[in-house]
N, C-alpha and C positions, 0 to 999 in steps of 0.2 A: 621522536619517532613513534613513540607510543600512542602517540595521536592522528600523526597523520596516517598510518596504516586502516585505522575502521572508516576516516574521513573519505582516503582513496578506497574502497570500497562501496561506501554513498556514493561517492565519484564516478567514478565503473558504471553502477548500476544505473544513477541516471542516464549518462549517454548513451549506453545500450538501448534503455528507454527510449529515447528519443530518438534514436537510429532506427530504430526499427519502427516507430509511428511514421517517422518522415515516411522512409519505404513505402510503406503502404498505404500514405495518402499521395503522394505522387506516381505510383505502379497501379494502384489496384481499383477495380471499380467499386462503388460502396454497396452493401447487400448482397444478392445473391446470385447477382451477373459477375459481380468480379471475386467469389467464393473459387477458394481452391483446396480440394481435400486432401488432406494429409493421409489416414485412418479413416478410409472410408465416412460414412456421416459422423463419426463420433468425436472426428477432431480434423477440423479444419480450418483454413484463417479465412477471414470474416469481419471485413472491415464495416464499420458501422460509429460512430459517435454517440458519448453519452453526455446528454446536459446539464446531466444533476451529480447526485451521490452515486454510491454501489447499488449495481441494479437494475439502474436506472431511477430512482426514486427522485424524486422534485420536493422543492421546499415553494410551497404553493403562492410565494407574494412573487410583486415582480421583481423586486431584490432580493429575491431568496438565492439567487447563484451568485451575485455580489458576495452577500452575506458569508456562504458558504466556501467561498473564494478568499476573503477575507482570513476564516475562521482556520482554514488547513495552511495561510501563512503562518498563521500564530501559534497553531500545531507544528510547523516546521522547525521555528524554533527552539520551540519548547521541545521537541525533539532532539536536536541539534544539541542544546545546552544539556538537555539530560545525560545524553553521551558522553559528554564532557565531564560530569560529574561522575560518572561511573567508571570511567576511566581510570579517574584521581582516586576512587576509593581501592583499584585493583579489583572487579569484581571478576569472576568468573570470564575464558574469553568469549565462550560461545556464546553468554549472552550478550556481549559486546559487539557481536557479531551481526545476533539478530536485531539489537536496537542499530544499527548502520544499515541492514538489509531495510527495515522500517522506514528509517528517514531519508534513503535515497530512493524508495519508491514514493514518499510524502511529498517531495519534492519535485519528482516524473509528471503527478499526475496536479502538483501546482503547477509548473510550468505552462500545461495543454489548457488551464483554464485561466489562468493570468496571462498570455501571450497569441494562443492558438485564434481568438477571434479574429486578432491584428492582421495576422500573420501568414495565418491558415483560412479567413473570411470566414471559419464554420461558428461564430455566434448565432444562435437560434435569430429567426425575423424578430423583428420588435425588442430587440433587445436595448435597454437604454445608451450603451456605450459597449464598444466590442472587444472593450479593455475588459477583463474580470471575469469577462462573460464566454469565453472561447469552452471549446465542447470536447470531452475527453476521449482521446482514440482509441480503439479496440480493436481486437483482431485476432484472439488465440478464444475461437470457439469449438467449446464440449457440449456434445447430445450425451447428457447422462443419463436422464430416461421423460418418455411422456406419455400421458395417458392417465383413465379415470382414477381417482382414488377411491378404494372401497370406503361400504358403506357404514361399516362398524370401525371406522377410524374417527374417533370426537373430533367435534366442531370443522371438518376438512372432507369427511366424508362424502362422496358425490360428485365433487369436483373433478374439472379436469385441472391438471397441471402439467409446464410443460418446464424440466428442470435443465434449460441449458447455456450455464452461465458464459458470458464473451467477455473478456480480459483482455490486461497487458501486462508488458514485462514489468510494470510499476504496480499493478495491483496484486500478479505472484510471487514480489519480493517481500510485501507487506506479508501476504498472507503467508508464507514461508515461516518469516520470519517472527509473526503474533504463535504460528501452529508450535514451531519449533519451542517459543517460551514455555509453554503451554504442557510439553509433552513434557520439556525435560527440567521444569521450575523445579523441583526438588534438588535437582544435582546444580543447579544453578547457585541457587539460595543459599541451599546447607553449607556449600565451601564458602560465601559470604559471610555466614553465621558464625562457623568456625573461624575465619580470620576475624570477626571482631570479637569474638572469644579470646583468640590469640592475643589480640591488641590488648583487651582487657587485663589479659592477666600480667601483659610485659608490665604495663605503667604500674597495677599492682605492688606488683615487684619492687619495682624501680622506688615506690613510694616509700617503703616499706625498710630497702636496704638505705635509702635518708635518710631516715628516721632513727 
């Protein structure tokens, strides 16, 4: 049972994931005809597809989304397996938590590019095969702010920018779940450090009253 509880939580996560991408590629129109505001402009869903990484950012060969497709399978495991290991050493639960929120959104946004070209036809044109190559769905978009950036800010000065990232339920389980280690790795760690403190000092012991 120790196991499957964070695994059914990956679990959880992804379907939600993927309940709600279906949704709103069979409901919604893509862009800004089929936008529906939640919070006035600052939060609205916003169906749109990404080809590449977070961002939208592209790995510029034609096998770059292969590549990259490839590479978050072998992150999925290696997530997966990490879990597992941390499991077995008893670590702390909420970072058990977060590494299960991590690798059931790893997996969300595997799924939309290993499967969604087939499936969902959204592979970009020319794509070599529509296997690998399927386009990752979005739809929870924030207007966080836009507009020029001054001019006494180095190297960004001048510019405009416009900050308003679009997401899914798999990209804010990651980020959830990377923010959450992040804030709270001291309380995380230290109760790890002390239990193998602890451990240390039973075998110690144990050595010791053998002897």
């Amino acid at each position: 049972m120790k196991y499957y509880k964070y695994y059914l939580l990956s679990l959880g996560i992804i379907l939600l994931d993927q309940v709600v991408k279906l949704l709103v590629h069979f409901n919604m129109d893509m862009g800004m005809p089929g936008q529906i505001h939640v919070i006035g402009d600052f939060f609205k869903l916003y169906y749109l597809t990404n080809p590449g990484m977070a961002f939208g950012m592209k790995l510029g060969t034609e096998y770059g989304k292969l590549f990259l497709t490839l590479f978050r399978l072998v992150a999925m495991v290696g997530i997966g397996y990490y879990l597992y290991t941390l499991i077995n050493k008893g670590v702390h639960k909420g970072m058990l938590i977060c590494i299960a929120m991590i690798l059931g959104g790893a997996i969300g946004n595997v799924i939309d590019s290993t499967f969604y070209g087939v499936f969902l036809d959204n592979a970009p044109v020319g794509s070599p095969t529509p296997w690998f190559y399927g386009q990752v769905v979005d739809m929870f978009y924030v207007d966080i702010w836009e507009g020029h950036i001054p001019d006494w800010i180095p190297f960004m000065g001048g510019k405009y920018m416009s900050l308003w990232p679009v997401f899914n339920v798999a990209d804010a389980s990651i980020f959830v779940g990377v923010f959450a280690i992040l804030i709270f790795q001291k309380k995380f760690f230290h109760e790890e450090e002390e239990e193998e403190n602890q451990d240390s000092a039973v075998q110690t012991e144990t050595v010791e009253v053998e002897a």
